[in-house]
RODODO-64826 format. One record per atom (N, C-alpha, C, O): residue number from 1; x, y, z; residue in one letter. Coordinates in steps of 0.2 Angstrom, whole numbers, always signed. Example, Ala and Ser with C-alpha at 12.3 -4.5 7.8 and 13.67 -1.06 7.14 Angstrom:
BEGIN
NODE  seq     px     py     pz  type
NODE    1    +66    -28    +39     A
NODE    1    +62    -22    +39     A
NODE    1    +66    -16    +39     A
NODE    1    +71    -17    +42     A
NODE    2    +64    -11    +35     S
NODE    2    +68     -5    +36     S
NODE    2    +64     +0    +39     S
NODE    2    +67     +6    +40     S
This chain:
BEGIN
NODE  seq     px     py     pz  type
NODE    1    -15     +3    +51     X
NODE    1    -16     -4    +49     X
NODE    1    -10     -6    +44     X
NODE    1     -7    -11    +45     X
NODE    2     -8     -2    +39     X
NODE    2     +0     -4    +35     X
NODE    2     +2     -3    +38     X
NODE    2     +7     -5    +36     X
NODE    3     +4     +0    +46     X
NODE    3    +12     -2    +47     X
NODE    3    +12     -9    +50     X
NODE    3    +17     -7    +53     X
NODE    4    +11    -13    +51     X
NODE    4     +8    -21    +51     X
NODE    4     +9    -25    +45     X
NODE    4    +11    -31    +46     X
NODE    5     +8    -21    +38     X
NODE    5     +9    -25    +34     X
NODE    5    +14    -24    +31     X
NODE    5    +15    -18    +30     X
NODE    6    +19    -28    +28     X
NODE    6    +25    -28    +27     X
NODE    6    +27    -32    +20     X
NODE    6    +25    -38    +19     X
NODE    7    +34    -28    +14     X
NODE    7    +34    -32     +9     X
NODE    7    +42    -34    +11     X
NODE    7    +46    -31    +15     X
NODE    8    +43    -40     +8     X
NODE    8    +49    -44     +8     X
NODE    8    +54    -44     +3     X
NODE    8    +53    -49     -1     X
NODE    9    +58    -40     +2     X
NODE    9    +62    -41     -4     X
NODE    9    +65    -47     -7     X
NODE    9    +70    -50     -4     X
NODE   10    +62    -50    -13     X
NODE   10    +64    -57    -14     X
NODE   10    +58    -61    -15     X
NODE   10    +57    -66    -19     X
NODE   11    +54    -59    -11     X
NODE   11    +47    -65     -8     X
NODE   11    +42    -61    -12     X
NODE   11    +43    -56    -14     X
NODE   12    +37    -66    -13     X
NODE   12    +32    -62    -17     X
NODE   12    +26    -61    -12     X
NODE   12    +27    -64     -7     X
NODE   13    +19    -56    -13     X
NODE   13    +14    -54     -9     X
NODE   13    +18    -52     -2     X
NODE   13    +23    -52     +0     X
NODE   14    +10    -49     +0     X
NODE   14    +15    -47     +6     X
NODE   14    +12    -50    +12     X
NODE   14     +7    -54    +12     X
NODE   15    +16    -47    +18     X
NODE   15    +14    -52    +26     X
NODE   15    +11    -47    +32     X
NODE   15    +10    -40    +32     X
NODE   16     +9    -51    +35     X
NODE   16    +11    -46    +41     X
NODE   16    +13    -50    +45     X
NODE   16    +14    -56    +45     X
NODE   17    +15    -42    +51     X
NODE   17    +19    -45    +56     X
NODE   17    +17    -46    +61     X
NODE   17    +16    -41    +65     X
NODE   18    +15    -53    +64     X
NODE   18    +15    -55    +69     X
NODE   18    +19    -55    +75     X
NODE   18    +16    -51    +79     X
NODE   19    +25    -57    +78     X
NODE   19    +28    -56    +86     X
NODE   19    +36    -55    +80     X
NODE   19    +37    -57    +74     X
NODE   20    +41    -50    +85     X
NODE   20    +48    -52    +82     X
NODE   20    +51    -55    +87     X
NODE   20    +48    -58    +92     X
NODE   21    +58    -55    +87     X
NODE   21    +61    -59    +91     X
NODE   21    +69    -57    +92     X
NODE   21    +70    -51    +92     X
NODE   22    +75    -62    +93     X
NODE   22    +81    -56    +92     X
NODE   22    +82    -54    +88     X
NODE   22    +81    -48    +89     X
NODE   23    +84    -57    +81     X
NODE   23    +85    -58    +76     X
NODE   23    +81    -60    +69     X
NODE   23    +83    -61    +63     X
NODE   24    +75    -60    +71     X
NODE   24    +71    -60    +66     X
NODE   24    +64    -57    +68     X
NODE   24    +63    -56    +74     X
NODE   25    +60    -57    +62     X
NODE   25    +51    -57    +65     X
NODE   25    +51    -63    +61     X
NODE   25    +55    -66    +58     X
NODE   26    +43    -64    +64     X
NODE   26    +39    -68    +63     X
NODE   26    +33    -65    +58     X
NODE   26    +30    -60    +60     X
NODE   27    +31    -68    +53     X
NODE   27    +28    -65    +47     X
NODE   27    +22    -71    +44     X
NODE   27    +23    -76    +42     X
NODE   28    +16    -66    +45     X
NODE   28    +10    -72    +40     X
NODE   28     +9    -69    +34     X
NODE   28     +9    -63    +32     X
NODE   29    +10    -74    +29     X
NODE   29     +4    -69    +22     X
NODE   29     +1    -68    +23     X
NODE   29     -2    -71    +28     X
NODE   30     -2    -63    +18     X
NODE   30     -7    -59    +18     X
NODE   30    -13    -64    +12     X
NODE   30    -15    -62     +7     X
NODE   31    -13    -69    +13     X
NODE   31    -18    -73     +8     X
NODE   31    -22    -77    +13     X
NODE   31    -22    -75    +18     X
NODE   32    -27    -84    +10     X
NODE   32    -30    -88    +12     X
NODE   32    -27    -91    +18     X
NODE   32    -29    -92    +24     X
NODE   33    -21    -93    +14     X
NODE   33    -13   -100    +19     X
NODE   33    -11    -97    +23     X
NODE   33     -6   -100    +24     X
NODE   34    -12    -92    +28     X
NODE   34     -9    -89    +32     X
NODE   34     -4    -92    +36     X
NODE   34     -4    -93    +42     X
NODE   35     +2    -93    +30     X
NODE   35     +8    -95    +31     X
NODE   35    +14    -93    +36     X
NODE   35    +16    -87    +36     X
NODE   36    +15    -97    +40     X
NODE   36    +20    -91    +45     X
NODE   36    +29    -93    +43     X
NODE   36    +31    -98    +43     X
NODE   37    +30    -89    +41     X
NODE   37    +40    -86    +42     X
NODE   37    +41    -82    +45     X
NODE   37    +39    -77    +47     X
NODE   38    +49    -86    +46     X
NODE   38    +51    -80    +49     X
NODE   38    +57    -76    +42     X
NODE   38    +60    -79    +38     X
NODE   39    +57    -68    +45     X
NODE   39    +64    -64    +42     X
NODE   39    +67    -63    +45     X
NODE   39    +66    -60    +50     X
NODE   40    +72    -64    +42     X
NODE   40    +79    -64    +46     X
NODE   40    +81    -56    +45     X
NODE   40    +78    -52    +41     X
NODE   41    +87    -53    +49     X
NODE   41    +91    -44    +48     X
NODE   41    +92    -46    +40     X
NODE   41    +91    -41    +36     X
NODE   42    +94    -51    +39     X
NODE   42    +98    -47    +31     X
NODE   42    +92    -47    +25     X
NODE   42    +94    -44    +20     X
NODE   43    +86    -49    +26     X
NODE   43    +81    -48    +23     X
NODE   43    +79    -41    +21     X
NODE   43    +78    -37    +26     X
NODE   44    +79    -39    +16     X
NODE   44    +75    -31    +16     X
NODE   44    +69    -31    +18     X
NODE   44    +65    -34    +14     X
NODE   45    +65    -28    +22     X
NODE   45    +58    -28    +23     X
NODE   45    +56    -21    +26     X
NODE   45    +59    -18    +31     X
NODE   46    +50    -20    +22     X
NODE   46    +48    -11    +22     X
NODE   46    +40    -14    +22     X
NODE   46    +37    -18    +20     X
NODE   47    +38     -7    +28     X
NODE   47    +33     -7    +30     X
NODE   47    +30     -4    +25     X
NODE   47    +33     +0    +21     X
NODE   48    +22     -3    +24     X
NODE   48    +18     -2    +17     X
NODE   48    +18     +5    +20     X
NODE   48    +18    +10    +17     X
NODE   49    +17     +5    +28     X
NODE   49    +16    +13    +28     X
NODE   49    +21    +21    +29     X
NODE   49    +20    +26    +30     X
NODE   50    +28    +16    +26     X
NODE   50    +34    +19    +25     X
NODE   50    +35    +21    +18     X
NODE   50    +40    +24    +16     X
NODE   51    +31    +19    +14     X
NODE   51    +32    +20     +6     X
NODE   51    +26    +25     +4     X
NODE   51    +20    +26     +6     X
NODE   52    +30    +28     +0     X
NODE   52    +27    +36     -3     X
NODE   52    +27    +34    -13     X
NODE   52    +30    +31    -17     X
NODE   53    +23    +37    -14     X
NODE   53    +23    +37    -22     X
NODE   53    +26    +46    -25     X
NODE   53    +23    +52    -23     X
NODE   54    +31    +46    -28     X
NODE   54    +33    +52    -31     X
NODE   54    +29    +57    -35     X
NODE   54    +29    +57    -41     X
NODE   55    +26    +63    -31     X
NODE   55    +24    +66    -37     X
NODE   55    +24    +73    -40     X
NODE   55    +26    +76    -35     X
NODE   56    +24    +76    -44     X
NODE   56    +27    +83    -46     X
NODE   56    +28    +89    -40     X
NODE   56    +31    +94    -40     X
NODE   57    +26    +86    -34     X
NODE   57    +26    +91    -28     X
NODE   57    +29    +88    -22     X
NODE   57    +34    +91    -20     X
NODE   58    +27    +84    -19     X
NODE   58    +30    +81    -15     X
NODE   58    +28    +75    -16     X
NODE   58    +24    +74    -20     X
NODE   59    +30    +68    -10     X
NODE   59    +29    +62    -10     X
NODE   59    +21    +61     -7     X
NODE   59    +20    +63     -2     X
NODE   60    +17    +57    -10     X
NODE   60     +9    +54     -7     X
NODE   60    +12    +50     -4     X
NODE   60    +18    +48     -6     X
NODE   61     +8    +47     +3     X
NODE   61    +11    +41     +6     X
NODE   61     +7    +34     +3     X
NODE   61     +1    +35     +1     X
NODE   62    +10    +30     +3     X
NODE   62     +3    +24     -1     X
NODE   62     -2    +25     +4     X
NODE   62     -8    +26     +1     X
NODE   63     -2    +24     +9     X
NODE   63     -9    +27    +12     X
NODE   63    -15    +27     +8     X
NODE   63    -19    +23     +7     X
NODE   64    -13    +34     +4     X
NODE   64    -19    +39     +1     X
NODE   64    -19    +38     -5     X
NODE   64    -24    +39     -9     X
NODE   65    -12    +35     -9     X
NODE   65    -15    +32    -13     X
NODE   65    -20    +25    -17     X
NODE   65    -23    +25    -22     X
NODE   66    -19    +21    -11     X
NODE   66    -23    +16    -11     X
NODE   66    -29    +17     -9     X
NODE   66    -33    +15    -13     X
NODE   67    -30    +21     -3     X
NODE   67    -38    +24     -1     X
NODE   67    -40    +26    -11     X
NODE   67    -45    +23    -13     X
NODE   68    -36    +31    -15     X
NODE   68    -39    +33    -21     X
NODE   68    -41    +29    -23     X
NODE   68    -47    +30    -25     X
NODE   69    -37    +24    -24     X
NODE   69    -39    +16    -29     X
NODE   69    -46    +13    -25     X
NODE   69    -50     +9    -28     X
NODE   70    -45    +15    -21     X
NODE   70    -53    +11    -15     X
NODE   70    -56    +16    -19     X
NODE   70    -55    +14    -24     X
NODE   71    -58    +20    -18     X
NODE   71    -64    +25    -20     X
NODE   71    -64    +24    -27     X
NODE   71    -68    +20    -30     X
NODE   72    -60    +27    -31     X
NODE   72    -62    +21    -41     X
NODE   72    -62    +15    -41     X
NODE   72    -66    +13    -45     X
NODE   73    -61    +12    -39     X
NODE   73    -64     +4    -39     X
NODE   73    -70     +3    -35     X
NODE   73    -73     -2    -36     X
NODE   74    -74     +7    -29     X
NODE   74    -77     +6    -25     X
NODE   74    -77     +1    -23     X
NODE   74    -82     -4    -23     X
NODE   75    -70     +0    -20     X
NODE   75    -69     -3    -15     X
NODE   75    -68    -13    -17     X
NODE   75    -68    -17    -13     X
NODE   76    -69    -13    -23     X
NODE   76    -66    -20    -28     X
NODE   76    -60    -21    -29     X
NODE   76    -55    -18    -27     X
NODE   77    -59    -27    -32     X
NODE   77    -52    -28    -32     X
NODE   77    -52    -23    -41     X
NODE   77    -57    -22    -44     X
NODE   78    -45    -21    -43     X
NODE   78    -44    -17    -47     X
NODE   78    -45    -21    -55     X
NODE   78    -43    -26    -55     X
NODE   79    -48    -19    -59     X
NODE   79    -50    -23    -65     X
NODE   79    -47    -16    -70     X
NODE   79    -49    -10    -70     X
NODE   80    -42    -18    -73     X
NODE   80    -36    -16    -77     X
NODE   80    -33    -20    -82     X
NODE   80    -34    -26    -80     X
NODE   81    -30    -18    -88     X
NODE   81    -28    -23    -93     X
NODE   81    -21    -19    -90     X
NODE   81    -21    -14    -88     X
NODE   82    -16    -22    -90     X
NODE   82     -9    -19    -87     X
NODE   82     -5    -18    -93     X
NODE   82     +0    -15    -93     X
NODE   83     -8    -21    -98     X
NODE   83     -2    -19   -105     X
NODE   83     -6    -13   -108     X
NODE   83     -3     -8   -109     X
NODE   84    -12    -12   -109     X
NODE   84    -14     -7   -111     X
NODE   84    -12     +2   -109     X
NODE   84     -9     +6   -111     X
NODE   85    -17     +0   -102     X
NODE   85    -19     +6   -100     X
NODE   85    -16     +7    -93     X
NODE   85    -20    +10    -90     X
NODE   86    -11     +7    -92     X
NODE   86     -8     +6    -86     X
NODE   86     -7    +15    -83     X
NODE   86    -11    +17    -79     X
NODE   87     -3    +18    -87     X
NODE   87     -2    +24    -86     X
NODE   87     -7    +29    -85     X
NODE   87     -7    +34    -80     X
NODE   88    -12    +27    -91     X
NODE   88    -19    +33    -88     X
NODE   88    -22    +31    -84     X
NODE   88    -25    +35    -82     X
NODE   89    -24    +24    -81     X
NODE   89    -27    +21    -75     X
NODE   89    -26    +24    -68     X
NODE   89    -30    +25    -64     X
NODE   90    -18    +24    -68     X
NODE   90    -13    +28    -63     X
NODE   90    -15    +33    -62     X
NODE   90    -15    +35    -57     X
NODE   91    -16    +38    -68     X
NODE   91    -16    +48    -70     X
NODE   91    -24    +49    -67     X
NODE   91    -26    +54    -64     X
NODE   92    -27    +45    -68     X
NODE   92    -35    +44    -65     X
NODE   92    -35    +46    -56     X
NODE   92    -39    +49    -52     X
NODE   93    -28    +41    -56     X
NODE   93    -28    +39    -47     X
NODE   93    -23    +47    -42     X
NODE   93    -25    +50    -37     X
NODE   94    -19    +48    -47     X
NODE   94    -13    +52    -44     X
NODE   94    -13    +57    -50     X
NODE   94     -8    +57    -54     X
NODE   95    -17    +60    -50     X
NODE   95    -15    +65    -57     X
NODE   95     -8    +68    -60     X
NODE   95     -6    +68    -66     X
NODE   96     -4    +70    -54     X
NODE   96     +3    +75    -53     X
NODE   96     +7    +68    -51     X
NODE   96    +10    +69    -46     X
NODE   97     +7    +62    -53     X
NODE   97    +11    +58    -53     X
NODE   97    +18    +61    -55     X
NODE   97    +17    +64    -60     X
NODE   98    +25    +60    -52     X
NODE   98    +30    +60    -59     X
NODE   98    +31    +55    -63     X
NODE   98    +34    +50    -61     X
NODE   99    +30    +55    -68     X
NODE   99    +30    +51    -75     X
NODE   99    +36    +51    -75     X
NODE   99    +37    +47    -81     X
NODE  100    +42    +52    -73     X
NODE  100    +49    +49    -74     X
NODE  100    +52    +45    -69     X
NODE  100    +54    +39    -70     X
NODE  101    +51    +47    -62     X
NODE  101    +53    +43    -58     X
NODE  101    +46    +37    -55     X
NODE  101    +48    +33    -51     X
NODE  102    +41    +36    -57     X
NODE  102    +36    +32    -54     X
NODE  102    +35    +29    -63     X
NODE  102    +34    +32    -68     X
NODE  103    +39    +20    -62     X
NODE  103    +40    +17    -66     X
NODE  103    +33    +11    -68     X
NODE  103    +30     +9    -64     X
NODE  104    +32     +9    -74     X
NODE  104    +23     +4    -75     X
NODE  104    +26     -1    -73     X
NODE  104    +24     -6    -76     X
NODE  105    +31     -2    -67     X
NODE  105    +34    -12    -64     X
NODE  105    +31     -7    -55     X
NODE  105    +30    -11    -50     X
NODE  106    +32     -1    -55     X
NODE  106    +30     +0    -48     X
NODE  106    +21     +3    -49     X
NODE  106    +18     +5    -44     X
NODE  107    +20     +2    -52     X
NODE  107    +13     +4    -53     X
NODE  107     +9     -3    -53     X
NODE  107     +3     -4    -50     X
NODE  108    +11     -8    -56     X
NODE  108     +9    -15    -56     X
NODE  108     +9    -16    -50     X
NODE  108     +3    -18    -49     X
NODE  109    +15    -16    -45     X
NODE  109    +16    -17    -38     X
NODE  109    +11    -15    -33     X
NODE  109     +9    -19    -29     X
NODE  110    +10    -10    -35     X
NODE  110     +5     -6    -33     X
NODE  110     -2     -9    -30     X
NODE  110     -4    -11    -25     X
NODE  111     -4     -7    -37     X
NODE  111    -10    -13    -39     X
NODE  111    -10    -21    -37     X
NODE  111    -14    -23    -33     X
NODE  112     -6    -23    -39     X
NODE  112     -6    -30    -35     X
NODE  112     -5    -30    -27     X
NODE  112     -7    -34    -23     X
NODE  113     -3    -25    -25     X
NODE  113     -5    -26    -17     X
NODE  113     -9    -24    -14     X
NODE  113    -10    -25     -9     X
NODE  114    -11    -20    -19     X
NODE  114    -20    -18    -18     X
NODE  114    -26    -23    -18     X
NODE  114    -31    -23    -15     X
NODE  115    -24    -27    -24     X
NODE  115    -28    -34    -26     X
NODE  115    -27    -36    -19     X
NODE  115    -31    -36    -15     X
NODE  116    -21    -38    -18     X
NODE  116    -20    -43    -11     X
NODE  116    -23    -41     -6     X
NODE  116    -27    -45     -2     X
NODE  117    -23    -34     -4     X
NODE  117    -25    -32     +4     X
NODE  117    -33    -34     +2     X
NODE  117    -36    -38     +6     X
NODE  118    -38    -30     -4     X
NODE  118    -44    -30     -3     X
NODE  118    -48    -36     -3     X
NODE  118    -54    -37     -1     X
NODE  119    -42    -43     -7     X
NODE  119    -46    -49     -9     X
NODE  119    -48    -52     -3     X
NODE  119    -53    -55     -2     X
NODE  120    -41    -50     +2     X
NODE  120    -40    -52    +10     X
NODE  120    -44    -49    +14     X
NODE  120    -44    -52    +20     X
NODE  121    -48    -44    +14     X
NODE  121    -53    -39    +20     X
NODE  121    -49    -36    +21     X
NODE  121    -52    -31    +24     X
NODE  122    -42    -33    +20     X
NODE  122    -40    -25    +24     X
NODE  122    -42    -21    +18     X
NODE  122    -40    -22    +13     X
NODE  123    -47    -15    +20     X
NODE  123    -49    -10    +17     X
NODE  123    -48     -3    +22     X
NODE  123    -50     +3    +20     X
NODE  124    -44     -3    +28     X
NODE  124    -44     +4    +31     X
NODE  124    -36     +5    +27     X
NODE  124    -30     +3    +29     X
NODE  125    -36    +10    +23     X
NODE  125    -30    +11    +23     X
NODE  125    -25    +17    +27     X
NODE  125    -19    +18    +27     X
NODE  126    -32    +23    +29     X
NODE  126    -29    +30    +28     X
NODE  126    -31    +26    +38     X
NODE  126    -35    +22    +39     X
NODE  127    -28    +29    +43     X
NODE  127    -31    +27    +48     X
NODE  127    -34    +33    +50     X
NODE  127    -35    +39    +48     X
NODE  128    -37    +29    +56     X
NODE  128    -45    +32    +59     X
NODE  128    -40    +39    +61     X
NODE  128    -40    +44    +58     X
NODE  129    -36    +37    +67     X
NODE  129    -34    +45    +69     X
NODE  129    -32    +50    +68     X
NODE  129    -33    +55    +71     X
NODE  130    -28    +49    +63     X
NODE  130    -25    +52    +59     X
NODE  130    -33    +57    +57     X
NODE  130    -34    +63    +60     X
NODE  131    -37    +56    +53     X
NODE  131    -43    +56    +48     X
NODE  131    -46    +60    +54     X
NODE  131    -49    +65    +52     X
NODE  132    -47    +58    +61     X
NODE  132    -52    +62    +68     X
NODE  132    -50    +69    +69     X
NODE  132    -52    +74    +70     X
NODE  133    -41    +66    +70     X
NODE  133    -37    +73    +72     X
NODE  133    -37    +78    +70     X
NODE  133    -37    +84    +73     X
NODE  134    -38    +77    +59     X
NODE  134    -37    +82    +55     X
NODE  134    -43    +84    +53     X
NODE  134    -44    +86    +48     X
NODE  135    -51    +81    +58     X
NODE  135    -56    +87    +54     X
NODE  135    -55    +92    +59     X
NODE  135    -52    +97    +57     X
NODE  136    -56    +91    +64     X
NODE  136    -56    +95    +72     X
NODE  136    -53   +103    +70     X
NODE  136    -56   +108    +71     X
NODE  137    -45   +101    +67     X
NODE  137    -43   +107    +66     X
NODE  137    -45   +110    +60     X
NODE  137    -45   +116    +60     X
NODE  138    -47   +107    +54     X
NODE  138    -51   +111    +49     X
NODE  138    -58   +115    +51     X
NODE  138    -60   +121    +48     X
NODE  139    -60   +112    +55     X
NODE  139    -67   +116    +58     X
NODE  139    -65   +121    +64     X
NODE  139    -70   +123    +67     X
NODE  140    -58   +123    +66     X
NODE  140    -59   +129    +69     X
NODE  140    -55   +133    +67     X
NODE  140    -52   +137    +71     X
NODE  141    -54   +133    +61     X
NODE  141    -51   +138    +56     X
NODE  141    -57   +143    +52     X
NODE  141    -56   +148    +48     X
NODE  142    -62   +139    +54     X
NODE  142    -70   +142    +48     X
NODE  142    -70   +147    +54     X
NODE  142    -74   +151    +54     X
């Protein structure tokens, strides 16, 4: 389902991708307005399920960590004070975050696009296949 959903460098909130075309796609917000744009090639645009968060070991895909934020909020939009408590909210979610390289303006981002997706109905964020594939082989290693 995030690879659909897509952020716009410049633009705020994020879209999905409806049809592309030569030279551009075509894009809804992710809100009420299901506003359609198009983006053009010199647009920066990254798909949500291209983005990883940094942590002492290797990179989390936002995937898993948003499913995180789904399971501590059960599944609510995120109720956080952003000036206070930002960091240990995070350390809750992603324990081995790296605290040098994962900044509190990308942690914000974070959460705000987590507010958007959940406000809007997308709550699948780890996909189904993925999740069928990998019990299958867990259970014939027992």
């Amino acid at each position: 389902m995030l690879k659909t959903i897509l952020s716009i460098a410049g633009k705020p909130g994020l879209y999905k991708l409806i049809s592309s075309g030569k030279n551009m796609l075509i894009v809804e917000t992710v809100d009420a307005a299901k506003k359609r744009i198009p983006a053009y090639g010199q647009d920066k645009v990254i798909s949500l399920a291209d983005i990883a968060m940094y942590t002492d070991a290797e990179e989390v895909p936002l995937s898993k960590v948003l499913e995180s934020v789904k399971n501590k909020e059960n599944g609510a939009v995120a109720s956080i004070d952003y000036k206070k408590e930002l960091h240990a909210y995070f350390a809750e979610i992603l324990p081995n975050y790296d605290r040098d390289r994962v900044h509190a303006s990308d942690i914000k981002k974070l959460l705000s696009w987590y507010n958007i997706l959940v406000s809007n109905g997308i709550t699948d964020f780890v996909e189904q296949n993925a999740v069928a594939t990998e019990e299958p082989a867990a259970e014939e290693g027992k």
